[in-house]
NULORO-294577 format. One line per field, with one value per residue (C-alpha): x, y, z; residue in one letter; residue number from 0; chain. Coordinates in nm, 2 decimals, always signed. Example, Ala and Ser with C-alpha at 12.3 -4.5 7.8 and 13.67 -1.06 7.14 Angstrom:
<lodos>
east	(+1.23,+1.37)
north	(-0.45,-0.11)
up	(+0.78,+0.71)
residu	(a,s)
num	(0,1)
chaine	(A,A)
</lodos>
This chain:
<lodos>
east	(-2.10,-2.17,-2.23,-2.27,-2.02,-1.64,-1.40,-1.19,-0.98,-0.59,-0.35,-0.18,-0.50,-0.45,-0.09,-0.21,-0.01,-0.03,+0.17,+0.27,-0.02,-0.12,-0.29,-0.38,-0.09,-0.15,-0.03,-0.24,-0.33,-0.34,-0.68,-0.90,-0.79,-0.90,-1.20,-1.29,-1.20,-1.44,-1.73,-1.71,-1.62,-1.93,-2.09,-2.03,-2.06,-2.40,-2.69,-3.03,-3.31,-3.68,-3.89,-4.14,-4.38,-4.57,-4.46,-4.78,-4.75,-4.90,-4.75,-4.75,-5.05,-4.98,-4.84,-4.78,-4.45,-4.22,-4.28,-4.30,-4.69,-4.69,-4.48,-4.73,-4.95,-4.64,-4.60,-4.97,-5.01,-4.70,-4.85,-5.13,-4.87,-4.71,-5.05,-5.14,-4.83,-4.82,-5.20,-5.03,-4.75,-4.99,-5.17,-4.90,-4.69,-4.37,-4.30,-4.00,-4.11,-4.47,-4.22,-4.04,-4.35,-4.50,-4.26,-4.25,-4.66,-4.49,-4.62,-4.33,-4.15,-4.22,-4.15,-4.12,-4.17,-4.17,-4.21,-4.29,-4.25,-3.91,-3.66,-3.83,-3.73,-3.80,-3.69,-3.75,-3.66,-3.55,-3.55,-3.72,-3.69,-3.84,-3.64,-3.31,-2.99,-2.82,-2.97,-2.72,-2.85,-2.76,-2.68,-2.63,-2.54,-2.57,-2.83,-3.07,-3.42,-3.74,-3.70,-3.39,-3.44,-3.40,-3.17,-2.95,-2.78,-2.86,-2.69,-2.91,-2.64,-2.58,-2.89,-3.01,-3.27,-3.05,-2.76,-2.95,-3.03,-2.72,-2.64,-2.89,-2.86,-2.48,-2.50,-2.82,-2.53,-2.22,-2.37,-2.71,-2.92,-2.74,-3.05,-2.96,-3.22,-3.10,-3.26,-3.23,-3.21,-3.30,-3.44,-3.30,-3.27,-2.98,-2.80,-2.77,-2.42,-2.39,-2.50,-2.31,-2.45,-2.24,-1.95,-2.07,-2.19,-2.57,-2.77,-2.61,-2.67,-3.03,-3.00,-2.79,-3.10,-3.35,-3.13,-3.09,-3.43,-3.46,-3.18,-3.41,-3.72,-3.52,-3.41,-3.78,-3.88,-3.60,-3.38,-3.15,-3.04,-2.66,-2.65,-2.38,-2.40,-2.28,-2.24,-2.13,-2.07,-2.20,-2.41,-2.08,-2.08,-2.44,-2.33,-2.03,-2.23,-2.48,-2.22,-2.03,-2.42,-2.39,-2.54,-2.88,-3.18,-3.09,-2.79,-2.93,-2.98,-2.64,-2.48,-2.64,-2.42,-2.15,-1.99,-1.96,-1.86,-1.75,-1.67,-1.63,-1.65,-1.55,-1.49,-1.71,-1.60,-1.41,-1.04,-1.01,-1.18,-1.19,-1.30,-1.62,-1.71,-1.83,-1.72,-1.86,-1.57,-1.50,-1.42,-1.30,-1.25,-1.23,-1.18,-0.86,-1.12,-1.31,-1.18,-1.30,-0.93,-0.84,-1.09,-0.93,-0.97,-1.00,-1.25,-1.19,-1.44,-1.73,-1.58,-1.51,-1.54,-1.22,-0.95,-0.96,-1.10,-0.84,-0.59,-0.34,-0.41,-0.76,-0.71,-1.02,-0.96,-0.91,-1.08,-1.00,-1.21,-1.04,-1.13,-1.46,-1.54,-1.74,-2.08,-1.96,-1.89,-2.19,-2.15,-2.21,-1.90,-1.68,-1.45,-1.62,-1.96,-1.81,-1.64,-1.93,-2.16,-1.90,-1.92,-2.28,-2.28,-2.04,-1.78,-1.44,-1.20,-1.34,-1.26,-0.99,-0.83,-0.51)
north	(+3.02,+3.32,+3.19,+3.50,+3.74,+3.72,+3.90,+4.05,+3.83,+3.92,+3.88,+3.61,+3.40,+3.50,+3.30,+3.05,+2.74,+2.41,+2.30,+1.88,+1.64,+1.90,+2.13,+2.46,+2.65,+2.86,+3.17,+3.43,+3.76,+3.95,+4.17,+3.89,+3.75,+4.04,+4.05,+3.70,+3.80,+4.10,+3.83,+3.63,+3.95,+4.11,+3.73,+3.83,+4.21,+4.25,+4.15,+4.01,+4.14,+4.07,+4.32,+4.30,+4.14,+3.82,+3.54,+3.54,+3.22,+2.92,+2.60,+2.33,+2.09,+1.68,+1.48,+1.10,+0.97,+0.87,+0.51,+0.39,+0.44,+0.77,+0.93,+1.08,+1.17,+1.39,+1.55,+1.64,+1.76,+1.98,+2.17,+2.26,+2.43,+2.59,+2.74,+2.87,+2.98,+3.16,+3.34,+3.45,+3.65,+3.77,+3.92,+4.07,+4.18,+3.92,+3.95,+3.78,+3.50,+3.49,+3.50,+3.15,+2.96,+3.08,+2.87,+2.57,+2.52,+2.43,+2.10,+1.91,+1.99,+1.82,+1.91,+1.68,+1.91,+2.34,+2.51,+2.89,+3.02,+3.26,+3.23,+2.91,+2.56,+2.35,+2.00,+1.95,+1.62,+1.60,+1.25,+0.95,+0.93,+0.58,+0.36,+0.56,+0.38,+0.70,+0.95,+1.30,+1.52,+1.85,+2.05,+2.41,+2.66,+3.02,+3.24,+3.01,+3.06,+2.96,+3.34,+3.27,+2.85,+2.89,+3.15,+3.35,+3.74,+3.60,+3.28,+2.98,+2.73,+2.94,+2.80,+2.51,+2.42,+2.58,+2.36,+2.03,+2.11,+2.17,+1.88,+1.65,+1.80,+1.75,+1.34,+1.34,+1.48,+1.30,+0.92,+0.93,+0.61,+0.68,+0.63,+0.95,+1.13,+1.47,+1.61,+1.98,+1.98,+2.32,+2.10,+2.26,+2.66,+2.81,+3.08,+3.45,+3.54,+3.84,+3.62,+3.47,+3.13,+3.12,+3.08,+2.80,+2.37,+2.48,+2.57,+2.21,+2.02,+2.09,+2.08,+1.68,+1.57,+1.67,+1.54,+1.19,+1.19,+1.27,+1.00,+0.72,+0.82,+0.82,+0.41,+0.35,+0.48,+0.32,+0.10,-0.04,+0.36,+0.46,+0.79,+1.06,+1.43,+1.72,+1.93,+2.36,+2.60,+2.60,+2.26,+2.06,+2.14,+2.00,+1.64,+1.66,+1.66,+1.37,+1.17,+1.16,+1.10,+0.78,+0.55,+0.51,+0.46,+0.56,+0.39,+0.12,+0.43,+0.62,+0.34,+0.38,+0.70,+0.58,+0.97,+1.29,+1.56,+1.90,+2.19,+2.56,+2.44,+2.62,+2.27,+2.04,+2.01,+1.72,+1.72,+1.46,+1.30,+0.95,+1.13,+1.16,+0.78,+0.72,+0.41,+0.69,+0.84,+1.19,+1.43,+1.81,+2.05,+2.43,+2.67,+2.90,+3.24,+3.12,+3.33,+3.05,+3.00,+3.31,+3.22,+3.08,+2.71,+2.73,+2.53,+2.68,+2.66,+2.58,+2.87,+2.79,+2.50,+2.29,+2.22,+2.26,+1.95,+2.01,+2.04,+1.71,+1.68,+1.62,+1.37,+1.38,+1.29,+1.62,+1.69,+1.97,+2.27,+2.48,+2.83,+2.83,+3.14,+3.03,+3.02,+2.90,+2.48,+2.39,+2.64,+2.47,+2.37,+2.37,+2.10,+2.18,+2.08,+1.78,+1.63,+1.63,+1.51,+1.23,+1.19,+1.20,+0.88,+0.73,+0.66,+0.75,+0.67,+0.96,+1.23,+1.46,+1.47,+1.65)
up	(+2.38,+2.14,+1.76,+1.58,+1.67,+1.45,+1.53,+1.24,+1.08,+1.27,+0.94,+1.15,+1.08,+0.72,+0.74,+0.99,+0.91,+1.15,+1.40,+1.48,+1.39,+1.12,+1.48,+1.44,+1.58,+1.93,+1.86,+2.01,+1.84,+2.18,+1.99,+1.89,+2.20,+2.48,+2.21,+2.36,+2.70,+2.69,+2.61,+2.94,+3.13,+2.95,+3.08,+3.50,+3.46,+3.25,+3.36,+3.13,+3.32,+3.19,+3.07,+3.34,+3.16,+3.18,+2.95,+2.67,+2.55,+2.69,+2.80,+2.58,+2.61,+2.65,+2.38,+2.33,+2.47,+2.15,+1.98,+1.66,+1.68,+1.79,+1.58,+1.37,+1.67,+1.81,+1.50,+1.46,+1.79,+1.79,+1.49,+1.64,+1.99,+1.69,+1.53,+1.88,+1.95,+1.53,+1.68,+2.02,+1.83,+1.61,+1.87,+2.09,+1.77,+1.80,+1.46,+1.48,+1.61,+1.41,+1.08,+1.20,+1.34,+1.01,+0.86,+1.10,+0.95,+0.61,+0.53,+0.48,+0.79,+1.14,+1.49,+1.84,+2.06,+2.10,+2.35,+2.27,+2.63,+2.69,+2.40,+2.28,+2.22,+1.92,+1.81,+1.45,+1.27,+0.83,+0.72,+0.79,+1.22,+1.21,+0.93,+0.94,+0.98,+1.12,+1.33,+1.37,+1.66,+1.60,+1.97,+1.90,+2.17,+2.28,+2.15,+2.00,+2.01,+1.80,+1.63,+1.50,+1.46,+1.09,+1.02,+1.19,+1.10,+0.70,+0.73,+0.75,+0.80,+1.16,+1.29,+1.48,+1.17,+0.89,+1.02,+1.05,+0.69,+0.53,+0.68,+0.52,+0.22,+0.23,+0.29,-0.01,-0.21,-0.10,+0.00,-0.22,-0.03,+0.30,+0.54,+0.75,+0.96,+1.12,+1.44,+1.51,+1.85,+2.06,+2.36,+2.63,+2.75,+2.56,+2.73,+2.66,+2.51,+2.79,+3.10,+3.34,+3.26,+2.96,+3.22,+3.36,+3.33,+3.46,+3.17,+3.06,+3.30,+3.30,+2.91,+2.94,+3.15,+2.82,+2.56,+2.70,+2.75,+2.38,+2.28,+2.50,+2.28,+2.00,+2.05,+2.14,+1.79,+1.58,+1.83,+1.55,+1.46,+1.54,+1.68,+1.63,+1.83,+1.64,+1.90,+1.85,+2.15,+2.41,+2.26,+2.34,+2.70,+2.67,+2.52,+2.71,+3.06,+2.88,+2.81,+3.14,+3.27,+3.07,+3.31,+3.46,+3.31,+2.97,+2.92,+2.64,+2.41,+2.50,+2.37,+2.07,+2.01,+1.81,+1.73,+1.96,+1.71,+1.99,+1.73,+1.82,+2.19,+2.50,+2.67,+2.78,+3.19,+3.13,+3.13,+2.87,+2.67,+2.79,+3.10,+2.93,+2.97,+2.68,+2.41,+2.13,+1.90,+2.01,+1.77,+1.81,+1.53,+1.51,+1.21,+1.12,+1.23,+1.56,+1.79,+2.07,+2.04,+2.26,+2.53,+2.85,+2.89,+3.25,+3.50,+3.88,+4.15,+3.90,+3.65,+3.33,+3.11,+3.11,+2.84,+2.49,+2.29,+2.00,+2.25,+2.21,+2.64,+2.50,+2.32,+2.09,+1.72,+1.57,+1.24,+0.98,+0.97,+0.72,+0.75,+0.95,+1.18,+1.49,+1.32,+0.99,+1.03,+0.88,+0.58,+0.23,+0.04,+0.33,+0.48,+0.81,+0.69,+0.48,+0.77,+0.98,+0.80,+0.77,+1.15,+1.11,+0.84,+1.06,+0.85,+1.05,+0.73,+0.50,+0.75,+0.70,+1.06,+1.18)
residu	(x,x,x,x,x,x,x,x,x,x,x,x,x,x,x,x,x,x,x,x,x,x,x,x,x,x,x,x,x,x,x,x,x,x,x,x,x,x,x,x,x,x,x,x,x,x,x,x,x,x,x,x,x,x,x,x,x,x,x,x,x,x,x,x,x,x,x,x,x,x,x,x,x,x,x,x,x,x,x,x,x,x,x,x,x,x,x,x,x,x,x,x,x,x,x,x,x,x,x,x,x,x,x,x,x,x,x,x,x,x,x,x,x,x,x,x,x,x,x,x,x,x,x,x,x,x,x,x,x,x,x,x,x,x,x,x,x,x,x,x,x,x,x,x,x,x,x,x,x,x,x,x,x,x,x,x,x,x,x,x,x,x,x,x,x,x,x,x,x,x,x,x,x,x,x,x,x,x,x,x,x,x,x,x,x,x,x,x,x,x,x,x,x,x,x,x,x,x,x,x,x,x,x,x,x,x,x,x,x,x,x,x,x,x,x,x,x,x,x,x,x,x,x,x,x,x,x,x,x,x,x,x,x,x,x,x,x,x,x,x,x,x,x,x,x,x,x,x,x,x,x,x,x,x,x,x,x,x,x,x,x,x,x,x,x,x,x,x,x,x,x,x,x,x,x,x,x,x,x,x,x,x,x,x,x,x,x,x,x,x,x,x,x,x,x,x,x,x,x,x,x,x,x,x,x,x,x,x,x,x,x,x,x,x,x,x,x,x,x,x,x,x,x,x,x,x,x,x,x,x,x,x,x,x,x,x,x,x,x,x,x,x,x,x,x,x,x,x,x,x,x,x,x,x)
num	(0,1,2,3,4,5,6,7,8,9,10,11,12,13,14,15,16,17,18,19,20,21,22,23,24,25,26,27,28,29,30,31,32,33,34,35,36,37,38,39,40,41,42,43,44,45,46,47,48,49,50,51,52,53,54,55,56,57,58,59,60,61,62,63,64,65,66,67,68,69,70,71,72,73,74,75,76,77,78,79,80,81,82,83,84,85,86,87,88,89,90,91,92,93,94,95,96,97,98,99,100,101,102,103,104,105,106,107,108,109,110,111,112,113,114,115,116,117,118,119,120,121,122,123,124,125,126,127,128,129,130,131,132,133,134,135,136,137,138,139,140,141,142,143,144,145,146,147,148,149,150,151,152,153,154,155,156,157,158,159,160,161,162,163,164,165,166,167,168,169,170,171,172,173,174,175,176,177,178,179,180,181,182,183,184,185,186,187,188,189,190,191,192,193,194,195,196,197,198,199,200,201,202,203,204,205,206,207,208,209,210,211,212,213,214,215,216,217,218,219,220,221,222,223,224,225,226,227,228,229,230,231,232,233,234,235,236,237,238,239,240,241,242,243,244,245,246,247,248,249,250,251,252,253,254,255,256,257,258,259,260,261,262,263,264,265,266,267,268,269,270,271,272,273,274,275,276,277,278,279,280,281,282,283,284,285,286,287,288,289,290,291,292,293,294,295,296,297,298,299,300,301,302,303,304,305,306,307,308,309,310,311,312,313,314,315,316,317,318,319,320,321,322,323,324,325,326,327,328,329,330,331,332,333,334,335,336,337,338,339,340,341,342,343,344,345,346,347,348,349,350,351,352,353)
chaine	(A,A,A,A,A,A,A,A,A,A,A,A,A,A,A,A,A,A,A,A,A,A,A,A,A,A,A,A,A,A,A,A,A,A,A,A,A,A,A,A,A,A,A,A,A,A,A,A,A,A,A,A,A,A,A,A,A,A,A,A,A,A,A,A,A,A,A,A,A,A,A,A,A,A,A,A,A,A,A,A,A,A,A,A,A,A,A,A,A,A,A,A,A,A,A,A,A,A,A,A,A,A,A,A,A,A,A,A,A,A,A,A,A,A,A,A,A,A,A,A,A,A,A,A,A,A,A,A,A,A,A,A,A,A,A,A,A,A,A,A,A,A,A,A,A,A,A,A,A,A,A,A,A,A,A,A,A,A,A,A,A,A,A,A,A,A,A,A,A,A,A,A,A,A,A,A,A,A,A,A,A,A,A,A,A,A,A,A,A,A,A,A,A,A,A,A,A,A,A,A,A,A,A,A,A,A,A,A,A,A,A,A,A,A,A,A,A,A,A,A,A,A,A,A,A,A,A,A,A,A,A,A,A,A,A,A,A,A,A,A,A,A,A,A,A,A,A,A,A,A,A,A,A,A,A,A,A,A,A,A,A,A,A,A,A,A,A,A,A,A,A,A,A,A,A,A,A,A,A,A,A,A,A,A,A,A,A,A,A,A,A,A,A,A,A,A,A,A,A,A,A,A,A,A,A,A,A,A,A,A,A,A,A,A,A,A,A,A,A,A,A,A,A,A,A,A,A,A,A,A,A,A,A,A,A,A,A,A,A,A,A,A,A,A,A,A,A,A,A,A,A,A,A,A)
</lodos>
């Protein structure tokens, strides 16, 4: 789903108290609400058509499957996709996009894998992949791409790399020594805000295949590492497919993930969350101001996403999210960010919940 459009804050929000269990209360400000309703209209109705034009940017070349011994390899090779891809926008005049891979060739940062080709796709890691106890996946959802992988409408906290950041930074301050390596995770094909794929599980289905394939490289690189999902948007429908996909050949590394944090979500197809078949904690938050409140909870003849993970019916553990808009959870100082990166440590007793 959408993670940069707010709608103005209704002054019921302003008064918003909480209802049983300290849970938001579900009155409806019938504005914000047909606000939300004119997104997944706008998501059948308007079409995304290409511009005609043949994709510039090459295909990724090889690169060594993920183990301990490789890691630097992968990280080597993926700079060089990133300096072809930096001389390809150069060329055609993708300024947008030459101004982020710019930045990806900064010397401290390192990538897994990116893929320049249609919106992009890039998985960065911050920390130490190999010795970390904890390893937080970050899953974003609609609207990424490598242009925007750092920042998004001037808040860099609202993107897939910006996020993964605050969130590093946030356990550095809060648990000093607390062995935690974040993954910014654009591994799969986000969808367009104004498509229809928003509306439905296929973009994550396709997107649940990649990131358990990432989670069983992961365990091969550091198979003592607990793993918790942070998982905004449309991103939660992604885990949420993974984890009901939970057995098979990558079940020894799914149950390494010990947390599945779903904020901002539209649902993730389930109808609880034990449905999700997974022994992982799941967690469901969502701010005072996301207007994903007003969107219909619905799942009927493969439309729609299913019921609301803060919903009691869920039955996820609900955590506090103050005040957070849709694209604001991971925004410095807040309780959002500070209970997720608690979920991220794992350690369930220093959440806020209710």
């Amino acid at each position: 789903m959408p993670q940069s459009s707010e709608t103005p804050q209704s002054s019921h929000e302003k008064s918003a108290g909480h209802g049983p269990a300290g849970r938001p209360h579900r009155r409806r400000h019938p504005l914000r609400r047909l606000a939300a309703c004119t997104v997944l209209a706008g998501g059948v109705l308007l079409t995304t058509a290409g511009t005609g034009h043949a994709d510039p940017y090459a295909k990724p070349g090889p690169v060594p499957v993920l183990s301990p011994g490789t890691l630097d390899a992968r990280y080597a090779a993926e700079r060089v996709t990133i300096a072809k891809a930096l001389k390809t926008a150069r060329d055609v005049g993708d300024t947008d996009r030459a101004r982020a891979l710019t930045s990806f060739l900064q010397p401290d940062r390192r990538f897994l894998s990116v893929d320049p080709r249609g919106r992009g796709q890039a998985v960065e890691v911050i920390g130490d992949l190999a010795h970390a106890r904890r390893v937080a996946v970050l899953v974003p959802g609609a609207d990424s791409t490598i242009a925007g992988f750092d920042s998004r409408a001037g808040r860099a906290w609202a993107s897939p790399g910006g996020g993964a950041r605050a969130v590093y930074d946030e356990a550095r301050r809060t648990s000093p020594g607390s062995d935690l390596a974040v993954v910014a995770w654009l591994g799969y094909a986000a969808p367009k805000t104004f498509s229809s794929d928003i509306l439905t599980d296929t973009r994550a289905e396709r997107g649940a295949v990649e990131l358990r394939q990432f989670l069983v490289g992961v365990h091969r690189v550091n198979p003592s590492a607990q793993v918790g999902l942070l998982c905004h948007s449309y991103g939660s429908v992604v885990c949420g497919r993974a984890a009901m996909e939970g057995k098979g050949p990558g079940a020894p590394a799914w149950r390494k993930v010990s947390d599945i944090a779903l904020f901002g979500s539209p649902g993730t197809t389930a109808w609880t969350a034990a449905a999700l078949g997974t022994s992982a904690r799941v967690w469901a938050g969502r701010g005072a101001t996301d207007w994903m409140e007003d969107v219909p909870h619905v799942r009927i003849f493969g439309l729609g996403l299913g019921p609301d993970p803060v919903s009691r019916g869920f039955g996820a553990r609900v955590f506090q999210a103050g005040r957070a808009g849709h694209s604001d959870y991971l925004a410095p100082g807040s309780p959002s960010l500070r209970n997720l990166t608690y979920i991220a440590l794992g350690r369930p007793t220093d959440v806020t919940t209710g």
